[in-house]
C-alpha positions in Angstrom: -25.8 -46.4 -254.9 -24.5 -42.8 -255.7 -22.1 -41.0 -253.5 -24.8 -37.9 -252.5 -28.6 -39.6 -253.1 -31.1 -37.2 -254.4 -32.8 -36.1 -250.9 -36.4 -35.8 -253.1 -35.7 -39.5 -254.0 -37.9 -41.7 -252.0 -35.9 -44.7 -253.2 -32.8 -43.2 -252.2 -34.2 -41.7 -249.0 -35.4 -45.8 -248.3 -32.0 -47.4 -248.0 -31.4 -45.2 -244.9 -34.9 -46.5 -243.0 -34.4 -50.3 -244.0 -31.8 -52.7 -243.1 -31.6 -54.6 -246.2 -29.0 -58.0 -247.5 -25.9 -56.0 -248.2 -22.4 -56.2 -249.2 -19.4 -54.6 -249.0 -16.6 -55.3 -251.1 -12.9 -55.1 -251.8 -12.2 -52.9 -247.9 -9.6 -53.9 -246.0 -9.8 -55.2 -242.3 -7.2 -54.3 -239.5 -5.2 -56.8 -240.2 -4.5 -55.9 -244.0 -6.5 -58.8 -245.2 -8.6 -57.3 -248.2 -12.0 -58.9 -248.0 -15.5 -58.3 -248.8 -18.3 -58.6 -246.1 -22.0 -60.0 -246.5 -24.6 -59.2 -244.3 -28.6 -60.0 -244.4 -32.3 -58.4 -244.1 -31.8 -59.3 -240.3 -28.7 -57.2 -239.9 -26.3 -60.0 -239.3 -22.9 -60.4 -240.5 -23.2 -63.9 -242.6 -19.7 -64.4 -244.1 -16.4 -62.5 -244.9 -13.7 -63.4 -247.4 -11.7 -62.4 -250.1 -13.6 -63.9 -252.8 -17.6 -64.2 -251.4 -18.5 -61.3 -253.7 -19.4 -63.9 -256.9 -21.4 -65.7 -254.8 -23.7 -63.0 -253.1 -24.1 -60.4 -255.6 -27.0 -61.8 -256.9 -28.7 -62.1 -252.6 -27.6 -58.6 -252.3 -30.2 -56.0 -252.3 -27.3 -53.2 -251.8 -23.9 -53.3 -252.9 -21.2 -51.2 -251.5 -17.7 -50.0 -253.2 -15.3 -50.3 -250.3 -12.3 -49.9 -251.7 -10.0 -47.3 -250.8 -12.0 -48.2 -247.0 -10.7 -49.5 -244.1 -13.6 -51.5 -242.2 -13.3 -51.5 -238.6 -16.7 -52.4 -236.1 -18.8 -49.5 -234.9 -17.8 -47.7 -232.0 -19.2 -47.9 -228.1 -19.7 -44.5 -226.0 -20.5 -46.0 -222.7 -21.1 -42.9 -220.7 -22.6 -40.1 -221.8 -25.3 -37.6 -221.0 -25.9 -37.0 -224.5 -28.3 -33.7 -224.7 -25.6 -31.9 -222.8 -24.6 -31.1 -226.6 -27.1 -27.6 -225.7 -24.5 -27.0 -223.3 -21.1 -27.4 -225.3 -18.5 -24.3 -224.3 -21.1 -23.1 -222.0 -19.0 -23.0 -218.9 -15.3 -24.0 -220.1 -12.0 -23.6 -217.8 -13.3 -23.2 -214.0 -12.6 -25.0 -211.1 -15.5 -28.6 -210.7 -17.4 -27.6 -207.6 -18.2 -24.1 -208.9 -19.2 -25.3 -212.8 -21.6 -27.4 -211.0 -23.3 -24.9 -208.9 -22.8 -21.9 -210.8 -23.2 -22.9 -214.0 -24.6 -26.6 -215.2 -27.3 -27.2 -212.5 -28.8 -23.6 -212.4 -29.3 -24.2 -216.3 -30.5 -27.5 -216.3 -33.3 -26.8 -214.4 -34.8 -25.2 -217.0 -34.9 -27.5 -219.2 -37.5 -29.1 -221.3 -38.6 -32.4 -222.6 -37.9 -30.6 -226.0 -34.7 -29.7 -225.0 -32.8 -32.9 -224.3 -35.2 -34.5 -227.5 -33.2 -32.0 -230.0 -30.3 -32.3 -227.9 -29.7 -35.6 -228.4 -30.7 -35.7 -231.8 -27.5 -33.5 -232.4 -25.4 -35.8 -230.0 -26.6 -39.1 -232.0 -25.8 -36.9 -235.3 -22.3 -36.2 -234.2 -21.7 -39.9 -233.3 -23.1 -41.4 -236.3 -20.4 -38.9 -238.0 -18.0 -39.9 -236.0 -18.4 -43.3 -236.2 -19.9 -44.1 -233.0 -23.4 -46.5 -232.9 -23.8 -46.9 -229.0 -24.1 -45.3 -225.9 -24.7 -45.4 -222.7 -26.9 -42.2 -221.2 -28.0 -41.1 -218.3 -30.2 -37.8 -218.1 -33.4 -36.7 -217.5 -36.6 -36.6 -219.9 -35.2 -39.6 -221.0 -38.4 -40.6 -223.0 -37.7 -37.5 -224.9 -34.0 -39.0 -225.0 -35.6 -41.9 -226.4 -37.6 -40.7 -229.1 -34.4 -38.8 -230.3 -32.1 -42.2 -230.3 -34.9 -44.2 -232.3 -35.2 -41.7 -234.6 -30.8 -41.7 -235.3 -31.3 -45.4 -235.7 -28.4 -46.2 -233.3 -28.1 -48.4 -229.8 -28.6 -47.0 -226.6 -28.8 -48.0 -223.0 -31.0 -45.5 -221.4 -31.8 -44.7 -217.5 -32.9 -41.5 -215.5 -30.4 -40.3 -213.8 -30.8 -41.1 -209.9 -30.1 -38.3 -207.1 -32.0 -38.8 -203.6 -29.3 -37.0 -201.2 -31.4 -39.3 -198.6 -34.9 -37.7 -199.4 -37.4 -40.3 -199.4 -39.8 -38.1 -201.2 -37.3 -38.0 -203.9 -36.0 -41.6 -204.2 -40.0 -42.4 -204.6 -40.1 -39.7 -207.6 -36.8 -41.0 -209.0 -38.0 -44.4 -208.8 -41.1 -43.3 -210.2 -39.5 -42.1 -213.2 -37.1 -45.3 -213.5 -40.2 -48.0 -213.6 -41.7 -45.0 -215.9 -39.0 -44.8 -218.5 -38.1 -48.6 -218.6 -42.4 -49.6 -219.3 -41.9 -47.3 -221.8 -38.6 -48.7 -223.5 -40.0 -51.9 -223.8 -43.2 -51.1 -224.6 -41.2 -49.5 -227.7 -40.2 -53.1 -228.7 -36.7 -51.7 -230.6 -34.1 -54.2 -229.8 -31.6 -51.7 -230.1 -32.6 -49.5 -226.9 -32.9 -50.9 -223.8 -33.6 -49.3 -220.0 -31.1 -49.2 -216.9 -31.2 -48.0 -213.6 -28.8 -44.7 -213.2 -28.2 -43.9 -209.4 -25.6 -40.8 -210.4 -22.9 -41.6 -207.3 -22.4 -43.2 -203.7 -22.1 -39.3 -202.8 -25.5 -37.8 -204.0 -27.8 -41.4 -203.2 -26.9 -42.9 -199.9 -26.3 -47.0 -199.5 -30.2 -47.3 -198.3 -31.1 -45.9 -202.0 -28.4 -47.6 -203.2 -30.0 -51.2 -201.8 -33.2 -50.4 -203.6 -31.8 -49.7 -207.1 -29.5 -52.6 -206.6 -32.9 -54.6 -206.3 -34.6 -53.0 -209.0 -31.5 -54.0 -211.2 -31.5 -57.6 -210.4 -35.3 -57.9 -210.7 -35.7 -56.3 -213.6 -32.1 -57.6 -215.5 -31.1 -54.5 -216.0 -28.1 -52.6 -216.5 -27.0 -50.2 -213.1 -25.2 -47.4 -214.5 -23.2 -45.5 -212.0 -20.4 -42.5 -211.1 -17.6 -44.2 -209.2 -14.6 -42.7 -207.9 -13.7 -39.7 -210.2 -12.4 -37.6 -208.1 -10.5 -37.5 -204.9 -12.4 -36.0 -202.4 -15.3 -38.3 -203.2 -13.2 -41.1 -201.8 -12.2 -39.1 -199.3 -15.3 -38.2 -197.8 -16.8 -42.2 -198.6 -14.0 -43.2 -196.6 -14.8 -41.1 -193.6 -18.7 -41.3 -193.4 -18.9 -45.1 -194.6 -15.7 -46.7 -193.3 -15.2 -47.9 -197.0 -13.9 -46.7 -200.4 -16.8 -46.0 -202.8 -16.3 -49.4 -204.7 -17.0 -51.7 -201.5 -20.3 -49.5 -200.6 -21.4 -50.4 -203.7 -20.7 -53.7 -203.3 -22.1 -53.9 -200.1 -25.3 -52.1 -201.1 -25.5 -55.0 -204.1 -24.8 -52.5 -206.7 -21.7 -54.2 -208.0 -22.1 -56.9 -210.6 -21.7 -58.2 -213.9 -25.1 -55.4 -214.8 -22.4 -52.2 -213.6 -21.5 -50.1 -215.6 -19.0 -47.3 -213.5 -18.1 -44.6 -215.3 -14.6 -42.7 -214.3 -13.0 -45.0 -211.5 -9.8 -42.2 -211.7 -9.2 -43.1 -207.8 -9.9 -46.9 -207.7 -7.3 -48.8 -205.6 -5.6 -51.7 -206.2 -8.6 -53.7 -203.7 -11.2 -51.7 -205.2 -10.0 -53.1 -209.3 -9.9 -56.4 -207.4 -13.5 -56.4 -206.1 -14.6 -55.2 -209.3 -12.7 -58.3 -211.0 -14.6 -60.7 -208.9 -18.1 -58.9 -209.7 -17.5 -59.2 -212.9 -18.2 -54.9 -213.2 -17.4 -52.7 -215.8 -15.8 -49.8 -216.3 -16.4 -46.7 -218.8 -12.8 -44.8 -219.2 -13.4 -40.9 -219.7 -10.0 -39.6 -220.0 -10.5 -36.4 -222.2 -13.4 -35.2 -219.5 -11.6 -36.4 -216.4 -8.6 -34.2 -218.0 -10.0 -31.2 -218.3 -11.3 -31.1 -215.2 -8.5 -31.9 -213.4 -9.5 -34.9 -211.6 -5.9 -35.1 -210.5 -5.6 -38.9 -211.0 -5.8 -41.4 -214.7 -7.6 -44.5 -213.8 -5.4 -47.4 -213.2 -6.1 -49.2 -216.4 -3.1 -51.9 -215.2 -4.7 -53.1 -212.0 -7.8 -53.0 -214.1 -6.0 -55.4 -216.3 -4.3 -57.4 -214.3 -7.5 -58.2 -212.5 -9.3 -59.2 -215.6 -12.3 -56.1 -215.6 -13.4 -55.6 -219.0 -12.6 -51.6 -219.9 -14.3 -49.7 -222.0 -14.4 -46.1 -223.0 -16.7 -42.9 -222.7 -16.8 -39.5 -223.9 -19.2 -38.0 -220.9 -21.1 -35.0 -221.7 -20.4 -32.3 -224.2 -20.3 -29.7 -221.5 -16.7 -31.6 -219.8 -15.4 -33.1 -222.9 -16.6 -30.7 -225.7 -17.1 -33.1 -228.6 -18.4 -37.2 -229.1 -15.5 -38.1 -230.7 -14.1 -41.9 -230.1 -11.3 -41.1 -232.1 -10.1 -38.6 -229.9 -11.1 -40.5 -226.5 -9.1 -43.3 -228.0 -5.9 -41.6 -228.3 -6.1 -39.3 -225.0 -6.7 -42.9 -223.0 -3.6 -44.6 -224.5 -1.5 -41.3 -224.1 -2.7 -40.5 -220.8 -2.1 -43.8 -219.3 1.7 -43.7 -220.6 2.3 -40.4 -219.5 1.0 -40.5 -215.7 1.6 -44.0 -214.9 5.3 -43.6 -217.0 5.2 -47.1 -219.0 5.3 -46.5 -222.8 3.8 -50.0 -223.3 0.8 -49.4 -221.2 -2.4 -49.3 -223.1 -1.4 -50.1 -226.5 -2.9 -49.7 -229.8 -4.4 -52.7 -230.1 -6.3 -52.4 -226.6 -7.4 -49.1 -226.8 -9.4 -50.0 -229.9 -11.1 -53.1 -228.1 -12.1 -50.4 -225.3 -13.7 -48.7 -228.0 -15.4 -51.7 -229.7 -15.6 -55.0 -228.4 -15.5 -54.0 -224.9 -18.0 -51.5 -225.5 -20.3 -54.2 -226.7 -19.9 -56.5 -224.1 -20.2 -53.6 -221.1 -23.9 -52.7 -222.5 -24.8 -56.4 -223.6 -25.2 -56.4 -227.2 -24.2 -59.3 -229.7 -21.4 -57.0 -231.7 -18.7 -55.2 -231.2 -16.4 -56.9 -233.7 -16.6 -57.9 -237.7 -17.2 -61.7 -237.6 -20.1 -63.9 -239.0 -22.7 -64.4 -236.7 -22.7 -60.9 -234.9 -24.5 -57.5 -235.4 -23.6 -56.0 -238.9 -22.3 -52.6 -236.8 -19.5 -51.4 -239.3 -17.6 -48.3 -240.2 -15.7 -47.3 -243.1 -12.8 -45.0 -242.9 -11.4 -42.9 -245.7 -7.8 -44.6 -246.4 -7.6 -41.3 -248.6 -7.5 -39.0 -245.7 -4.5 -37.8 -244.8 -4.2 -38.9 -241.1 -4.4 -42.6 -242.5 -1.1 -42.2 -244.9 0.4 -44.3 -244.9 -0.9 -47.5 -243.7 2.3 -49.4 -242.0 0.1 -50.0 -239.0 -3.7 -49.9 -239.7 -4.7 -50.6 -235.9 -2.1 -47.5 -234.6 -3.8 -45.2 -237.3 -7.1 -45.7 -235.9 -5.9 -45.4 -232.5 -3.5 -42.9 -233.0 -3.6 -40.9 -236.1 -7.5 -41.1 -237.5 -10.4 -38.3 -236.4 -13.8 -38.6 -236.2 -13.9 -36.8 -240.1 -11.6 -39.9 -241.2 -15.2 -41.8 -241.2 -16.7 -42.3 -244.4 -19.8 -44.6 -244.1 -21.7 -46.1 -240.5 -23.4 -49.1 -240.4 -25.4 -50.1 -237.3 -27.4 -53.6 -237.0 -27.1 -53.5 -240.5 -28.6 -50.5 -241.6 -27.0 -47.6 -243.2 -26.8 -44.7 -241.2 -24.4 -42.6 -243.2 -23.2 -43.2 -246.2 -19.7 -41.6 -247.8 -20.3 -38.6 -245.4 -24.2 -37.9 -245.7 -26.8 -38.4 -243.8 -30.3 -37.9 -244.3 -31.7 -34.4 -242.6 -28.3 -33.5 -241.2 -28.9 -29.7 -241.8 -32.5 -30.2 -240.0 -31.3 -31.5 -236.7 -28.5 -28.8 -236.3 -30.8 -25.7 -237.1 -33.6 -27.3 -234.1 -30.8 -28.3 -231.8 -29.5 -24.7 -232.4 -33.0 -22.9 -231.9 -33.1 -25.4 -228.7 -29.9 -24.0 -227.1 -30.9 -20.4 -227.9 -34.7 -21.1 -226.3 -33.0 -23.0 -223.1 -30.6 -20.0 -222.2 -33.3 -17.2 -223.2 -35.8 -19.7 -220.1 -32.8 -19.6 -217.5 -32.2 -15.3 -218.3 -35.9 -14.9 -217.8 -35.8 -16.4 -214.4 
């Protein structure tokens, strides 16, 4: 397989559309032990070893050079809103309530189906670079969303994103738009996308609304994917209309389960981590956007671990964070934590890279998540050329502390090759549409 495949080459052009029996020899794994790694047609890890090369090389329809690679599994993004990449440094450094208002929701509401379809086709792009196979998105025109996602060749939980403000009217066209979106998913028949249910917040859908997408959750075994606690005055104001933090009115709407997935939870209490122990709920981490927009507060990742709720991390949209890049969200988590709740030994190295793998995997339900035989070939390479990985005392605090998104070299998902020694198919492609789409989204909103 040659470093930069002829794009004319429909042979080359092939082993990016097929998952095919591959392996992967001579890379090294976290814990230095240099092996090689077989996976099949199905996309399933089959064995690893040091010496299962001689054996497989004749099964293997692809063979990959790792050396000079470090191999670690795929990375999770568990909350984004992905075609928000159209709105990257749009509105940058002003207070929340007034980049909201002023700024995010006057623009979205011009946009198009095409819009979020070529804005997440540059979001799945930058992942796939990056290193990231997963994610969990909640938006609107979310067919359009999916259509983008299939095309990347990467998992993705997908839901509208929910806001009633107590309008009937409006829960019944959100709803609408939910039962739409999830026919269509699985009408699709990918394994690798799969529908939620996305009420945005206890603030902007009250616990009425919040009953009937719990219901819709647990009759359809879906995932909920929610807002909770990110900033202070949302608690505040829960607390004073409901009698309750935000955590127990989703519980007592039946939104909190093992199906949640909360994104933020900067102001969770020590009860709240508790009650989301016992429901078995998880919780997407989104230091980097929580940050920069000054949510005051970093989630209390010890209560969270101390009551046993599996953590995992999120970027949130490119409008808050700027970029997709796990790299980066892994090292502001661990850093963050240390710094504001003042233990060096909180969130260490070791943890943060779970958040950002297997607990990833688990929070959205897929069979991966780690490099062992029997789970979902979903497999990264990284450069142990690049600077930021020399030297390699600690391969596990490189990745969490010293490697970026370019460290990547090659991303594997469910077995299929989805970049390969830094290309990927029709790269230049996606970013001149997505481009064009940005300039035709803000040319709609000055014509209004």
């Amino acid at each position: 397989m040659s470093k930069q495949p002829d794009t004319t080459s429909v042979k080359d052009l092939e082993l990016y559309t097929k998952t095919r029996s591959t392996l992967i020899t001579g890379t090294l794994l976290p814990d230095k032990r240099k092996v090689d790694i077989w996976y099949d047609e199905t996309g399933t890890i089959r064995e690893i070893g040091p010496d299962i090369s001689h054996a497989h090389k004749g099964d293997a329809d692809i063979i990959i050079d790792g050396s000079g690679t470090l191999a670690i599994p795929g990375l999770y993004n568990t909350h984004t809103h992905a075609a928000m990449t159209l709105l990257r440094g749009y509105a940058d450094d002003m207070h929340l309530q007034q980049w909201l208002s002023e700024k995010i929701w006057p623009l979205e509401a011009h946009l198009t189906g095409d819009h979020v379809y070529w804005g997440t086709k540059l979001a799945c792009l930058e992942m796939i670079r990056s290193g990231t196979v997963a994610m969990n998105d909640m938006y609107f025109f979310m067919k359009d969303t999916a259509r983008a996602v299939e095309e990347a060749g990467i998992r993705a939980v997908l839901c509208h994103g929910i806001i009633t403000f107590g309008d009937e009217a409006k829960l019944e066209q959100e709803m609408k738009a939910t039962e739409d979106l999830v026919r269509h998913i699985r009408s699709q028949n990918n394994p690798l996308i799969r529908p939620a249910i996305g009420p945005h917040a206890p603030y902007t859908v009250p616990p009425q609304h919040l009953e009937v997408c719990a219901e819709y959750s647990r009759n359809e075994d879906i995932i909920l994917h929610t807002h909770l606690a990110e900033t202070k005055q949302e608690v505040d104001d829960c607390q004073k209309t409901n009698g309750m933090s935000p955590a127990a009115l989703l519980d007592k709407t039946g939104c909190l389960s093992s199906r949640t997935v909360a994104a933020h939870g900067c102001w969770l209490t020590e009860d709240d981590c508790r009650l989301l122990g016992e429901r078995g709920a998880h919780i997407a981490h989104n230091p980097v956007s929580n940050m920069k927009l000054a949510t005051g507060r970093a989630m209390p990742y010890h209560h969270l671990s101390e009551k046993k709720v599996n953590v995992s991390l999120g970027t949130d949209g490119c409008s808050s964070n700027n970029n997709l890049d796990m790299f980066e969200e892994m090292k502001t988590a661990a850093i963050c934590q240390k710094f504001f709740w003042n233990s060096d030994t909180l969130l260490p190295a070791g943890e943060v890279l779970s958040m950002a793998t297997s607990s990833g995997a688990r929070a959205l339900g897929y069979s991966a998540g780690e490099i062992k035989p029997g789970l979902s070939a979903d497999i990264c390479l990284l450069s142990l050329n690049h600077p930021s990985m020399v030297p390699l005392h600690n391969p596990v605090s490189n990745v969490a502390y010293s490697a970026l998104g370019c460290t990547v070299q090659t991303v594997i998902c469910n077995g299929k090759i989805l970049m390969y020694e830094g290309y990927i198919p029709q790269e230049q492609e996606i970013i001149t549409g997505a481009s064009s789409s940005a300039t035709d989204l803000l040319d709609r909103a000055a014509r209004q």
